[in-house]
N, C-alpha and C positions, 0 to 999 in steps of 0.2 A: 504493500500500500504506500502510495506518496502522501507524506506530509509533508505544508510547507510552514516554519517556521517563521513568525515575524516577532524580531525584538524590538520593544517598542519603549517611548517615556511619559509615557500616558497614555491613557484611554477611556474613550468615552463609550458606556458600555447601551446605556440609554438617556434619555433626560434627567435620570433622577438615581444613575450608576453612574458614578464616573473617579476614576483614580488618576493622580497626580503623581508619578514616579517610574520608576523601573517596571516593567509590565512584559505581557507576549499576548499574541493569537498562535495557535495550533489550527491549520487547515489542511483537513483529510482531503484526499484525490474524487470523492464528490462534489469537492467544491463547498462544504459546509463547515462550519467553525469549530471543531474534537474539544478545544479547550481554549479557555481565556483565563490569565494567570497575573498574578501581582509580583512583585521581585523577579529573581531571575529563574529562567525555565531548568528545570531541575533533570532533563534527560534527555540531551541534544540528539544523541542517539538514536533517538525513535523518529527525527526528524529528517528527512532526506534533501531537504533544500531548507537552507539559514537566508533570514533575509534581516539585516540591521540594520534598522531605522532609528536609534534607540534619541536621535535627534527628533523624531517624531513623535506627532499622539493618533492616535487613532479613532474615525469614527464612522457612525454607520451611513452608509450613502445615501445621499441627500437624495429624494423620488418630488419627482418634479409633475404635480397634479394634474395640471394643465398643459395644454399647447398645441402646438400647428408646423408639427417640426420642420416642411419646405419652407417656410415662410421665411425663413433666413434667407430667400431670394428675394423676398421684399422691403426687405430690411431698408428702412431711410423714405422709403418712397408717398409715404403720407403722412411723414411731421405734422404736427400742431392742428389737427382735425378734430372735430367733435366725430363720434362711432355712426352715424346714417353716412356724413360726406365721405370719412376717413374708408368707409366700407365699398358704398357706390359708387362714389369716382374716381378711388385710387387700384382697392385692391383688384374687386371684382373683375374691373378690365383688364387687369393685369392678368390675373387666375386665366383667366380664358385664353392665355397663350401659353401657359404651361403645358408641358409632356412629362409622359411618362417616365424620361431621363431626367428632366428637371428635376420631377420631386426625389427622383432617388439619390442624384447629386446634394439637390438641397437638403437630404434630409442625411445625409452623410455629414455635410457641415456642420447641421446643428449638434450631430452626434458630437464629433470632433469638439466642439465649444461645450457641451455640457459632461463631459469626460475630465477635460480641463480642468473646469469650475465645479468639478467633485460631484456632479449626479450621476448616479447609478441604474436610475430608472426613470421613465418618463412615458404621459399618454399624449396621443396623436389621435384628431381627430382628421380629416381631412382627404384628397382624390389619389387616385392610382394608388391605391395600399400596397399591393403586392410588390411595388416597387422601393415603394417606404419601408417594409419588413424586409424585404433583402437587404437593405442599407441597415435597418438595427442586426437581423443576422450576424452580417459580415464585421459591424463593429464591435460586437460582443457585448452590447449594452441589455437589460433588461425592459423589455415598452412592453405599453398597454394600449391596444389599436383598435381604431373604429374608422370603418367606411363612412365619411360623413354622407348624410342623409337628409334633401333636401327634394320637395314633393307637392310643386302646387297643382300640377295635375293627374292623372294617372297611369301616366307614360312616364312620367318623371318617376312618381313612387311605385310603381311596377320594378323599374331601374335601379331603384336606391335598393329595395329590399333583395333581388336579384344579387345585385354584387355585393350586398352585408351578409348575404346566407352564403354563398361563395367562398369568402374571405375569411369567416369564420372557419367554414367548413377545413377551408388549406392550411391554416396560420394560428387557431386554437392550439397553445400548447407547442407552440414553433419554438427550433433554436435553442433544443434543448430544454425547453421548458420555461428559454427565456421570454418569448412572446404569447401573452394572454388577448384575448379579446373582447370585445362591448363594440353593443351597438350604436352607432351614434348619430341620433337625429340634431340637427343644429340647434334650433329651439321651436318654438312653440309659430313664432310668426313666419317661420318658410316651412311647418310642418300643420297643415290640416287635423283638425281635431277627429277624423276618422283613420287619416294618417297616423297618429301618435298611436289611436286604438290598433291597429296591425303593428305596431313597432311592439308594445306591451304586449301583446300575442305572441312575436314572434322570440320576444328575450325569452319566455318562459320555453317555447317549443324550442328553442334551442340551448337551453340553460347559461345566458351568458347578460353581462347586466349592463346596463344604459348610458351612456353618458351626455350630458347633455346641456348649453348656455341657456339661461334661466335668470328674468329680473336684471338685466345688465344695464337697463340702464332707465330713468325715470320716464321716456316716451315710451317704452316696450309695455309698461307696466301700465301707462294711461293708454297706450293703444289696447290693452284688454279687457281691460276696462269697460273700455268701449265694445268692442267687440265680442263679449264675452260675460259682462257683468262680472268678471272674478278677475282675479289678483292669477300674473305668470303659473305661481305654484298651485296655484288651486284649479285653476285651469287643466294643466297636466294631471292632477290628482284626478280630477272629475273623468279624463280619459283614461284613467287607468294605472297610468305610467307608471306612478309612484308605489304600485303594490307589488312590484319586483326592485333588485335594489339598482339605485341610480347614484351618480354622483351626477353631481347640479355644480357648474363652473359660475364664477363668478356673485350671484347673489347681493348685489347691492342696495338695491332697492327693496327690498321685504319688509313686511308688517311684523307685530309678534304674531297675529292671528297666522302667517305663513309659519314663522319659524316653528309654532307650536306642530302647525300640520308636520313641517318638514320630520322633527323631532319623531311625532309619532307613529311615520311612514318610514324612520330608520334614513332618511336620505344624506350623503354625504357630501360633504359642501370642496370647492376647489377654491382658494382664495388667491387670488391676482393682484395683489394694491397696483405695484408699480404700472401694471397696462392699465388698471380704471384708474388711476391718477393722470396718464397721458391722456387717456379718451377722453379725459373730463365727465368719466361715467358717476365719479364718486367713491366714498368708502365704504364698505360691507361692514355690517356691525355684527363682527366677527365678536367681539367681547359678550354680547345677549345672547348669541349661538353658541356661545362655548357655555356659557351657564344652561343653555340649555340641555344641554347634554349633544351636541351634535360634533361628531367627526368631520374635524376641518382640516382638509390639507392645504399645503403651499404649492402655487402654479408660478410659471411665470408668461403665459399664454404664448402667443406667436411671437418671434423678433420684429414682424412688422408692426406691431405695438406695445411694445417693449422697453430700448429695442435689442439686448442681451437674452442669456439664456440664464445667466449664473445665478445659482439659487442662494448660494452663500448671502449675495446682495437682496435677495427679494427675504429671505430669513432676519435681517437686518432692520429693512424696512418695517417689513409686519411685527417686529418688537417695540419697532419707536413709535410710528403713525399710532398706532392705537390711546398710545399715549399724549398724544397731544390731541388727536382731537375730543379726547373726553377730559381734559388735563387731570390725569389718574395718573400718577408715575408706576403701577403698579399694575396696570390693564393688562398687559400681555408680560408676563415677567421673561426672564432669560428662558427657563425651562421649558415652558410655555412652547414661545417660539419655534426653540428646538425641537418639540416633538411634531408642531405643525412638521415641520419641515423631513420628516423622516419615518419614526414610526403611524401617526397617525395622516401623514400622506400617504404610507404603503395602505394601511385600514382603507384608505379612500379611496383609493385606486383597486381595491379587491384581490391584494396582495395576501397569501396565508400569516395565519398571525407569528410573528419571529420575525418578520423581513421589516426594517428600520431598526434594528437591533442589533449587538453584537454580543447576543447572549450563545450559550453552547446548542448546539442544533441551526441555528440557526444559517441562513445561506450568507458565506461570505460577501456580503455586498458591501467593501468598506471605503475608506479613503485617509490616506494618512494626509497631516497639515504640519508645514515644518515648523517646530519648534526654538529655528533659530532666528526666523522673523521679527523685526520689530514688534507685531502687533501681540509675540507673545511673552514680550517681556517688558514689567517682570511679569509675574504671573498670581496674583493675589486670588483669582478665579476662573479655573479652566475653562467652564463652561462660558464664562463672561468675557474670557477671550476672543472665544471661538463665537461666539452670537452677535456681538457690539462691535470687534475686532478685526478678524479673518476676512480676507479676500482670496479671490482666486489664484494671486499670484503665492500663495503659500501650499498650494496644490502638489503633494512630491508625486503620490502613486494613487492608482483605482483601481479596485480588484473589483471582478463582476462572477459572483457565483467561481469566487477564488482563483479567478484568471487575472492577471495584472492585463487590464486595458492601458492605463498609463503609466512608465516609468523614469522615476525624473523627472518629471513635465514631457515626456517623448509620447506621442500616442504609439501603441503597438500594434495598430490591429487594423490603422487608417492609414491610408497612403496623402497625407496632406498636401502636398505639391501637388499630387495629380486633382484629388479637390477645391486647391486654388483656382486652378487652371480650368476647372470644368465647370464652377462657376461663374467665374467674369465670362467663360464662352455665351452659356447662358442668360447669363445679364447682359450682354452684348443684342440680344436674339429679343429680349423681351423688351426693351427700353428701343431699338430699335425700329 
């Protein structure tokens, strides 16, 4: 059996686990954590590969709730937009000249950039999946994928449901075990309310759960207002949606009369600050949904409004924003934060329970941070380092299901020059 040993000088084992010192991981050739240890590893022996980081601490990979992983091709292209223009007249025309190379180029990049800045796992909602999952495949990352699904008439949702039973049927359970699936309708206003009822039919006939933009922004919500007599979330409830489990991206605009339903429909929330503070969509009151009992993870949506991937930074954010806009210095504490951003974004995304963790069993999904950074010295609180602190550029290595994806800051599994290059060809093709 291969073990890989890693010595380490710290480790953060979850939010509310974490050692300051001499430390190790033990990782068996499934790729899973055998042991996690404090001082030094007592029987080198049994380990087949030593890896010394003991400048390092270790933590569990940041799982990135949200996003639109091509969209790194749009990157820059609709600054300073309210979400109707930034959508209608920038992206959408764009999208329409994408291929099925583009997204897989593009979603190699993002790969490449969220490797970097320490995530291990990420969902994708968005066109040409199968080319999208080749590009997670081949990078070794961990994603959670959904054919977007978009249906005003019934050639359109004929189509959507078509290639989400498909995609599912090829790529549930991909790459090892690294690519899971959900279906994913967009939201509620490019999805027909007998449309959303076949989507809830069809998670259940295919056992695979929802994902899905919800409340993003205060017209969506008077548009249903309107159209509907109910609120985004009650809306989708009343069709169904909600009695399989969902994760609902974004949520900004909600009532408690929603949060309550959400609560007691089990729905798990994606939280975005940094793209609905670009959008100008607003802030989700993330603080009333955690009291509520609701599983909130951290997203950081598409790079085209964004417009980064790095979660390090959206983990940051979502510790301080909350704090000032209710001026609580205490609203989202450090810990808090941190499990948004890992364990309880694996919950969100419909990860087994162990994955944001770096307990024993569980699957190596880690990231070391170097410790001889400024930002982690001196060091009066680890976790307070690493939350308020850390940035990407303290990123040594990423292991995915105990394969080093990055080492050094080197990706091992992306050919980045060729992705440079296939990029700007691309962006060449589309701005042209």
């Amino acid at each position: 059996m291969t073990r890989t040993l890693i010595k380490l000088g710290g480790i953060v084992i979850s939010s509310q686990e974490t050692y300051d010192g001499p430390s190790y991981i033990l990782i068996n050739d499934d790729g899973n954590i055998e042991q996690v240890g404090f001082g030094d590893y007592p029987g080198d022996a049994r380990a087949t590969a030593i890896v010394d980081r003991r400048h390092a601490v270790a933590i569990p990979g940041l799982v990135n709730s949200h996003g639109h992983a091509a969209m790194t091709l749009l990157r820059g292209i609709g600054d300073d937009l309210p979400l109707k223009a930034w959508l209608n007249d920038r992206v959408l025309p764009t999208e329409e000249k994408l291929t099925s190379d583009a997204v897989y180029w593009g979603t190699l990049l993002a790969a490449w950039e969220m490797i970097g800045s320490g995530t291990t796992c990420f969902t994708d909602m968005y066109m040409f999946m199968h080319d999208a999952a080749k590009a997670v495949s081949e990078s070794g990352m961990r994603a959670v994928l959904s054919w977007g699904m978009v249906g005003f008439d019934e050639q359109g949702q004929e189509r959507a449901i078509r290639n989400s039973r498909e995609f599912v049927g090829r790529w549930h359970g991909g790459a090892d075990g690294r690519i899971t699936t959900t279906l994913g309708p967009h939201a509620p206003y490019t999805c027909p309310p007998d449309f959303l009822r076949r989507i809830a039919e069809l998670s259940g006939e295919l056992r695979v759960p929802v994902q899905i933009h919800l409340s993003e922004t205060r017209v969506e919500v008077e548009n249903s207002m309107r159209d509907w007599g109910m609120s985004p979330i009650a809306h989708v409830a009343d069709c169904g949606l909600l009695d399989g489990p969902v994760l609902a991206a974004h949520c900004v605009h909600v009532s408690p009369e929603d949060i309550d339903l959400m609560a007691a429909k089990g729905v798990r929330v994606a939280h975005n600050p940094q793209s609905n503070l670009k959008l100008a969509s607003g802030i989700a009151p993330i603080v009333a949904m955690h009291e509520a009992g609701l599983t909130i993870g951290l997203g950081t949506d598409g790079a085209a409004s964004n417009n980064n991937l790095d979660m390090l930074e959206e983990l940051r954010l979502a510790a301080t924003l909350h704090k000032g806009v209710l001026q609580q210095a205490t609203a989202i504490p450090a810990p808090v934060a941190f499990q948004m951003a890992t364990e309880d974004s694996a919950k969100a995304v419909f990860l087994p329970p162990g994955h944001g963790t770096l307990r024993t069993g569980s699957s190596a999904d880690l990231v070391l941070l170097d410790r001889r950074s400024p930002h982690f010295i001196p060091s009066h609180s680890l976790l307070s380092n690493i939350v308020y602190a850390a940035g990407e550029g303290d990123v040594l290595d990423v292991y995915v299901q105990g394969v080093p994806v990055l080492q050094n800051k080197e990706c091992t599994t992306i050919d980045t020059e060729r992705v440079t290059y296939e990029v700007n060809r691309i962006k060449d093709q589309l701005v042209g």
